[in-house]
N, CA, C and O of each residue as an XYZ file, in Angstrom:
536
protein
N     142.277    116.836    119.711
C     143.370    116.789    120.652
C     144.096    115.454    120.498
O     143.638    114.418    120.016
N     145.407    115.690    121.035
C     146.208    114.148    120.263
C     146.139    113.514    121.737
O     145.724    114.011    122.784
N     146.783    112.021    121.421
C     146.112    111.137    122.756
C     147.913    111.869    123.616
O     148.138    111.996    124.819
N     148.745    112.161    122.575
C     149.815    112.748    123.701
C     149.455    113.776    124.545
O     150.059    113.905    125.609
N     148.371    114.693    124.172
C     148.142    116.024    124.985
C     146.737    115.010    126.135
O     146.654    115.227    127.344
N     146.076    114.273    125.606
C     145.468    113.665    126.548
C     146.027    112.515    127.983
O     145.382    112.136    128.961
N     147.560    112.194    127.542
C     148.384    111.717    128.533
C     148.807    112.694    129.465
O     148.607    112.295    130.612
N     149.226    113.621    129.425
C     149.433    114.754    129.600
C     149.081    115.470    130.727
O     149.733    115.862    131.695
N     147.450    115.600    130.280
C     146.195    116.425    130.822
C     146.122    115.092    131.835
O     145.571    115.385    132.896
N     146.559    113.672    131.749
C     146.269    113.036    133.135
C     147.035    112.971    133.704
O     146.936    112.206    134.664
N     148.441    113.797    133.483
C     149.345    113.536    134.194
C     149.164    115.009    135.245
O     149.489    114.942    136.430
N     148.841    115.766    134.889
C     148.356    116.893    135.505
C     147.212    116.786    136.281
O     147.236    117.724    137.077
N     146.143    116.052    136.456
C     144.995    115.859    137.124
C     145.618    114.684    138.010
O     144.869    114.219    138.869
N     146.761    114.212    137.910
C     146.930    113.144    138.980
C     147.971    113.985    139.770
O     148.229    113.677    140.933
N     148.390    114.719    139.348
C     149.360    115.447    140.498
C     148.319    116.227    141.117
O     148.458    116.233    142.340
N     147.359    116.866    140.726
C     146.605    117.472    140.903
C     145.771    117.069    142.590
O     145.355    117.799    143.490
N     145.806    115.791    142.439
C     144.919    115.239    143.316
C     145.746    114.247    143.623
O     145.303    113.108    143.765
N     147.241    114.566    143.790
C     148.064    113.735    145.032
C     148.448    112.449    144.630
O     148.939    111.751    145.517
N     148.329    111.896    143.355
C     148.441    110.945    142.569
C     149.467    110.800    142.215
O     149.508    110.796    140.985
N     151.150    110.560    143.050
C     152.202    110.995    142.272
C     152.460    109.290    141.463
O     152.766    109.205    140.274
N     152.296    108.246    142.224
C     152.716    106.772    141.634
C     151.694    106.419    140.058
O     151.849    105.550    139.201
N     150.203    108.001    140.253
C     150.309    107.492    138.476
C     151.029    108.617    137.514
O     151.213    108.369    136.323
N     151.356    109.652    138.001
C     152.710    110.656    137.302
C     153.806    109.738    136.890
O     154.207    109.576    135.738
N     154.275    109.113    138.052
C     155.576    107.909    137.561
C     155.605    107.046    136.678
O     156.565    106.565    136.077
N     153.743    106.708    136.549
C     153.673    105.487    135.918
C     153.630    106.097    134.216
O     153.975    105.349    133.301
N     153.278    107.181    134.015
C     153.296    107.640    132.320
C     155.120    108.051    132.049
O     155.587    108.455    130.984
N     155.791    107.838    133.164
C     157.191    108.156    132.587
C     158.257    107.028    131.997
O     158.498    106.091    132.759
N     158.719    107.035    131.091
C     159.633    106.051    130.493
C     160.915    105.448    131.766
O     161.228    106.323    132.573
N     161.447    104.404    131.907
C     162.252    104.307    132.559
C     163.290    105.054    132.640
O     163.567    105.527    133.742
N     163.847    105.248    131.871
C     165.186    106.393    131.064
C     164.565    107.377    131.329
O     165.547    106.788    131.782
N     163.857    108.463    131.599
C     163.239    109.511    131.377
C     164.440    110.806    131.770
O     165.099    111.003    132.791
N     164.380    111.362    130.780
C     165.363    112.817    131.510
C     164.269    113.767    131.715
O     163.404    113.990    130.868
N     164.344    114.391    133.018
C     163.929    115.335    134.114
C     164.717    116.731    134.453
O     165.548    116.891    135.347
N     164.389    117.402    133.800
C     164.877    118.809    133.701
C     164.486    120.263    134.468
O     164.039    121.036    133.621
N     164.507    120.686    135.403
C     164.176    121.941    135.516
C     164.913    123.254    135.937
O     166.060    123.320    136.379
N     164.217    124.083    135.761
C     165.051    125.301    135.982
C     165.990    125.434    137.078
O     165.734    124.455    137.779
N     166.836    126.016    137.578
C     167.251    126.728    139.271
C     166.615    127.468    139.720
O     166.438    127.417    140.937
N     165.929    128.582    138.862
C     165.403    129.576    139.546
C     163.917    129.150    140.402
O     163.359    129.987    141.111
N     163.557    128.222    140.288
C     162.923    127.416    141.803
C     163.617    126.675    142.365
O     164.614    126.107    141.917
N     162.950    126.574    143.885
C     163.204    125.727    144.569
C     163.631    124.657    144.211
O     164.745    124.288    144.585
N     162.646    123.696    143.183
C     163.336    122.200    142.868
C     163.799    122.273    141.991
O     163.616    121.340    141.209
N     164.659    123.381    141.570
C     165.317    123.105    140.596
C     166.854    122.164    140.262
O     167.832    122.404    140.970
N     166.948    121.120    139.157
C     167.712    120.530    138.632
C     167.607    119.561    138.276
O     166.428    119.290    138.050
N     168.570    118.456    137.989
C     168.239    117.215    136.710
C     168.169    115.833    137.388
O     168.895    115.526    138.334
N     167.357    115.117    136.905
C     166.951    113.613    137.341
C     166.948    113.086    136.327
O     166.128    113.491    135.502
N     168.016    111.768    135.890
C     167.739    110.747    135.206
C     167.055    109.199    135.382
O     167.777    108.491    136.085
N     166.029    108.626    134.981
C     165.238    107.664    135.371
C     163.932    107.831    136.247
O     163.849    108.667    137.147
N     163.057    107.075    135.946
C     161.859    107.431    136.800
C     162.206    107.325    138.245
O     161.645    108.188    138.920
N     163.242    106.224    139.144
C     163.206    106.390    140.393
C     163.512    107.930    140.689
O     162.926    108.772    141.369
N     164.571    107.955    139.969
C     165.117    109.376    140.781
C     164.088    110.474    140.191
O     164.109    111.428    140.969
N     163.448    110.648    139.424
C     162.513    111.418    139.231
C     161.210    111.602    140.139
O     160.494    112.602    140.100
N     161.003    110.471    140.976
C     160.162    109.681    142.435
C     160.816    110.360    143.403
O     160.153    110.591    144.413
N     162.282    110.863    143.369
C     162.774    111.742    144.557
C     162.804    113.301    143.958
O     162.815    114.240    144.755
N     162.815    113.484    142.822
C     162.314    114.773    142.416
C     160.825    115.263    142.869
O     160.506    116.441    142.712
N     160.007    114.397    143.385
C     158.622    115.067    143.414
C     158.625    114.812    145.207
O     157.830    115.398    145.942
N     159.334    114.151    145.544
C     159.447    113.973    147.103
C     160.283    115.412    147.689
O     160.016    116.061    148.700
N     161.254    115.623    146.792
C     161.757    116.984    147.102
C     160.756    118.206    147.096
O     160.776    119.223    147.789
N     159.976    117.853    146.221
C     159.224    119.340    146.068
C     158.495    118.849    147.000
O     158.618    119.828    147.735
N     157.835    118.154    147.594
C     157.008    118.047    149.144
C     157.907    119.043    149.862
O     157.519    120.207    149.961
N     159.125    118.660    150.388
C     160.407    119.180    150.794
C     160.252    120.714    151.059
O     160.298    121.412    152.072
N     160.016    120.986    149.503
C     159.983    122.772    149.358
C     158.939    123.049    149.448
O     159.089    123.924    150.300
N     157.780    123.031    149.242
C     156.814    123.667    149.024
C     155.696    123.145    149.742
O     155.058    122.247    149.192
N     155.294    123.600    151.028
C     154.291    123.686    151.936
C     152.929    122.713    150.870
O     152.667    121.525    151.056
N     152.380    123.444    150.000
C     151.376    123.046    149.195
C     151.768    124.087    147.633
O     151.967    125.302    147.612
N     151.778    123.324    146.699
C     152.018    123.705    145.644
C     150.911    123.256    144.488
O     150.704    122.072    144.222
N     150.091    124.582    143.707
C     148.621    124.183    142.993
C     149.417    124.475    141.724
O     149.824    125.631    141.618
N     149.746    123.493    140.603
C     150.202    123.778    139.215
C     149.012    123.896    138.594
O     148.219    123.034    138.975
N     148.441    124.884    137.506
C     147.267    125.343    136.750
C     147.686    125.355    135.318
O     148.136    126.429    134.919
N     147.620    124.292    134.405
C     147.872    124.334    133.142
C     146.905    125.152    132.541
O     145.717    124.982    132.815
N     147.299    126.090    131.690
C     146.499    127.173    130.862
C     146.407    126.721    129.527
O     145.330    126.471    128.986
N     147.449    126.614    129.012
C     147.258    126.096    127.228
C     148.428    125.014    127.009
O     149.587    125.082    127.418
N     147.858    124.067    126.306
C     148.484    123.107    125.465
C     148.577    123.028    124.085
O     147.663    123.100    123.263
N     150.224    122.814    123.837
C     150.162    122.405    122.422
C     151.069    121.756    122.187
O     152.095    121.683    122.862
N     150.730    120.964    120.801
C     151.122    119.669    120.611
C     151.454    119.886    119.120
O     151.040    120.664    118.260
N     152.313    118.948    119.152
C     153.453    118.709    117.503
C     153.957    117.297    117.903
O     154.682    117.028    118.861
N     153.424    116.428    116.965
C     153.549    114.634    117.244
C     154.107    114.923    118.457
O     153.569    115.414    119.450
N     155.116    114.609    118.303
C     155.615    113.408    119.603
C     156.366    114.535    121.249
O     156.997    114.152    122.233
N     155.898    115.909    120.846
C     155.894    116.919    121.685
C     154.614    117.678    122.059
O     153.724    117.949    121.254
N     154.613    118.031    123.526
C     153.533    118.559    124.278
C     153.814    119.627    124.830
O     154.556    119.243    125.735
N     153.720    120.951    124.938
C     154.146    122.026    125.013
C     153.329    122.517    126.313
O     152.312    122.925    125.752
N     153.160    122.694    127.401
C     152.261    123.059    128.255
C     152.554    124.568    128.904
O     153.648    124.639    129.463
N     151.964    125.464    128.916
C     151.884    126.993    129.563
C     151.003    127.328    131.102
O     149.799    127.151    131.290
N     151.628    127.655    131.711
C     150.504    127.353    132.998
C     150.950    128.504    134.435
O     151.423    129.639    134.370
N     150.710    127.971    135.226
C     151.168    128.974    136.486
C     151.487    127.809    137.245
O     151.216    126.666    136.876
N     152.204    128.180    138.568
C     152.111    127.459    139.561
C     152.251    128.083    140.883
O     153.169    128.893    140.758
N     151.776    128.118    142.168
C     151.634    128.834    143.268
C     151.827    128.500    144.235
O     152.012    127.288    144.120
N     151.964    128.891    145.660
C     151.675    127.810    146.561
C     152.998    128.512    148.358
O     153.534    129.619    148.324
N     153.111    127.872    149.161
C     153.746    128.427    150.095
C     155.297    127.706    150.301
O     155.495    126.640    149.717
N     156.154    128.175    150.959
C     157.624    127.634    150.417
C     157.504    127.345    152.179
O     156.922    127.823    153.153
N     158.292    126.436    151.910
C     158.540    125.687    153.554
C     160.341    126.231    153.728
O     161.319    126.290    152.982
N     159.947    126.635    155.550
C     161.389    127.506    155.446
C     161.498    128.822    155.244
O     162.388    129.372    155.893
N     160.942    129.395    154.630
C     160.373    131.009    154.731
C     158.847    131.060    155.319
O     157.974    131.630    154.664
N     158.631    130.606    156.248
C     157.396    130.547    157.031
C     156.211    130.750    156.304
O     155.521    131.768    156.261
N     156.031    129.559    155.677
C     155.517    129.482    154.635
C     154.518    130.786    153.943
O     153.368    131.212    154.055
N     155.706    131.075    153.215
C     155.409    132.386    152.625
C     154.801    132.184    151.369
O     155.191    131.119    150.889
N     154.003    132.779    150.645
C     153.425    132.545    149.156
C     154.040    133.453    148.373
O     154.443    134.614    148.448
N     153.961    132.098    147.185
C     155.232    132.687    145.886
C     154.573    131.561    144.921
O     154.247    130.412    145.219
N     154.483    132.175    143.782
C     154.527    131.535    142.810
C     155.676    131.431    141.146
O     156.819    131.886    141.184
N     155.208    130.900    140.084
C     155.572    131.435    138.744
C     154.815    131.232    137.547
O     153.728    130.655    137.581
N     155.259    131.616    136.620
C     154.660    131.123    135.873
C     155.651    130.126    134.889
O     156.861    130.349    134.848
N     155.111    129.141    134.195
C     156.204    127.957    133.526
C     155.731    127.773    132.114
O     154.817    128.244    131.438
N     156.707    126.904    131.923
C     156.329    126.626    130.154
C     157.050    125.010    130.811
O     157.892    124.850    131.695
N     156.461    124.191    130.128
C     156.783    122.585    130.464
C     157.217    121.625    128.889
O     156.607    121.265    127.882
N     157.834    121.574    129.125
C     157.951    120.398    127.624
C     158.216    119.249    127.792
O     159.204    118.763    128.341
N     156.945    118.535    127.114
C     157.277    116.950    127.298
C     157.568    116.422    125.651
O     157.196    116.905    124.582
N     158.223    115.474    125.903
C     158.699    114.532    124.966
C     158.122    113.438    125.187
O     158.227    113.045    126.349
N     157.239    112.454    124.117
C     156.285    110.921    124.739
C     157.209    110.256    123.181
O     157.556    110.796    122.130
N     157.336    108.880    123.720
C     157.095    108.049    122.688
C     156.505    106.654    123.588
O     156.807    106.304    124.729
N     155.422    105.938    122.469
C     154.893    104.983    122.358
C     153.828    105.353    123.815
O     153.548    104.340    124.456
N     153.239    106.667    124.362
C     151.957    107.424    125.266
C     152.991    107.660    126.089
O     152.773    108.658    126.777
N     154.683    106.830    126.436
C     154.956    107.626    127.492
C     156.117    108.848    127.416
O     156.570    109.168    126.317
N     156.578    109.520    128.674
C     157.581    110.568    128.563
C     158.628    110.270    128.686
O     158.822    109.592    129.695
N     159.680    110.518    127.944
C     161.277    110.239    127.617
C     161.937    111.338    128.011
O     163.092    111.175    128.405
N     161.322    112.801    127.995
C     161.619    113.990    128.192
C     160.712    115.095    129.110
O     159.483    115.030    129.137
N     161.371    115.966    129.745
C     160.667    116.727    130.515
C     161.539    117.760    130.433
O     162.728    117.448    130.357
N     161.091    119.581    130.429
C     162.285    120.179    130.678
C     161.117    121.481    131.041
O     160.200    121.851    130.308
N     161.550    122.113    132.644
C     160.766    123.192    132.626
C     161.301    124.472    132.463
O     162.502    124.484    132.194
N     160.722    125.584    132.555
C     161.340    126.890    132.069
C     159.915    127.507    133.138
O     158.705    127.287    133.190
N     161.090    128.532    134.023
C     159.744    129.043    134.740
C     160.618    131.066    134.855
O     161.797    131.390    134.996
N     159.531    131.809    134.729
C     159.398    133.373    135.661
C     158.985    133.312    136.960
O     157.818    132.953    137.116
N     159.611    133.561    137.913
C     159.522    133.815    139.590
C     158.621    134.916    139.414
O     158.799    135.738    138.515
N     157.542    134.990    140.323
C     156.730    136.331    140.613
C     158.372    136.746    141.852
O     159.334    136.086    142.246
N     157.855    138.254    142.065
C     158.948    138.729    142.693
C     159.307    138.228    144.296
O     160.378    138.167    144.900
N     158.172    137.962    144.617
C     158.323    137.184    145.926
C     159.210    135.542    146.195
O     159.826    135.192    147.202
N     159.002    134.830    144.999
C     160.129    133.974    144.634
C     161.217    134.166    144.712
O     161.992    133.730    145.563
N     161.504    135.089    143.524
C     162.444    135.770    143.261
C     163.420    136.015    144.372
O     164.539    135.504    144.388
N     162.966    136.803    145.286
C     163.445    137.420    146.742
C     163.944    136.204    147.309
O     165.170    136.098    147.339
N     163.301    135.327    147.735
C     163.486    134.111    148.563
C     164.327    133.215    147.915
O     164.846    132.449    148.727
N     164.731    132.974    146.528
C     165.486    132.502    145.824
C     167.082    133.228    145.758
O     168.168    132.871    145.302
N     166.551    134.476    146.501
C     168.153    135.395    146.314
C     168.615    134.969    147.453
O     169.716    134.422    147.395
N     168.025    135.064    148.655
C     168.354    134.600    150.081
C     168.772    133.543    149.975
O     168.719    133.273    151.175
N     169.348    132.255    149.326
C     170.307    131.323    149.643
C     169.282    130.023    149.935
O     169.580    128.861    149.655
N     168.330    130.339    150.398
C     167.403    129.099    151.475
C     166.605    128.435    150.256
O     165.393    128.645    150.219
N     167.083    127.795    149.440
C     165.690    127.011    148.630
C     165.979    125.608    148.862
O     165.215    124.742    148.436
């Protein structure tokens, strides 16, 4: 395993366990922050601060949110991650919805320069994402 997929795997065990100031700390200053619309937090953050209000937002949305990385893969200086994520949406009384995602990171010199997610709404998302309220 490359030490990029092992940065990675701690950046996921620190969100994991509420750790967002060491998530921040593996991100490049410059970092571009990408994600889909079709969630809740979806859209773009440039720099680690504002990427610090990207994860404050998803508090925002999501009651409790469990991300489950399934498979990793790696090509130098890219980390490819496949996973689920689940959890209750604040504002639809906290209703449960998940998706499933594909994550791509970009590292140079262990840290991330790049982030860009790509997610499928289970249909209950989906629904609540049509309703206007995310």
């Amino acid at each position: 395993m490359s030490d990029n997929t092992d940065v990675i795997k701690g950046a996921y065990d620190a969100f994991g366990s509420g750790d967002i100031p060491a998530v921040l700390g593996i991100l490049d200053e410059r970092v571009e922050w990408d994600v889909t619309t079709v969630v809740p937090q979806g859209g773009s953050w440039r720099g680690r601060d504002a990427v610090g209000e990207f994860f404050q937002n998803l508090g925002e949305k999501w009651s409790e949110l469990k991300v489950e990385p399934e498979q990793y893969v790696a090509d130098d200086d890219t980390v490819i991650v496949i996973g689920r994520a689940a959890g209750r949406l604040r504002g639809h009384n906290d209703a449960a919805a998940g998706y499933t995602f594909v994550h791509g990171f970009k590292l140079t010199g262990g840290q991330v320069t790049r982030f860009r997610e790509w997610a499928d709404p289970d249909q209950e998302l989906a629904g609540h994402m049509s309703h206007g309220e995310h």
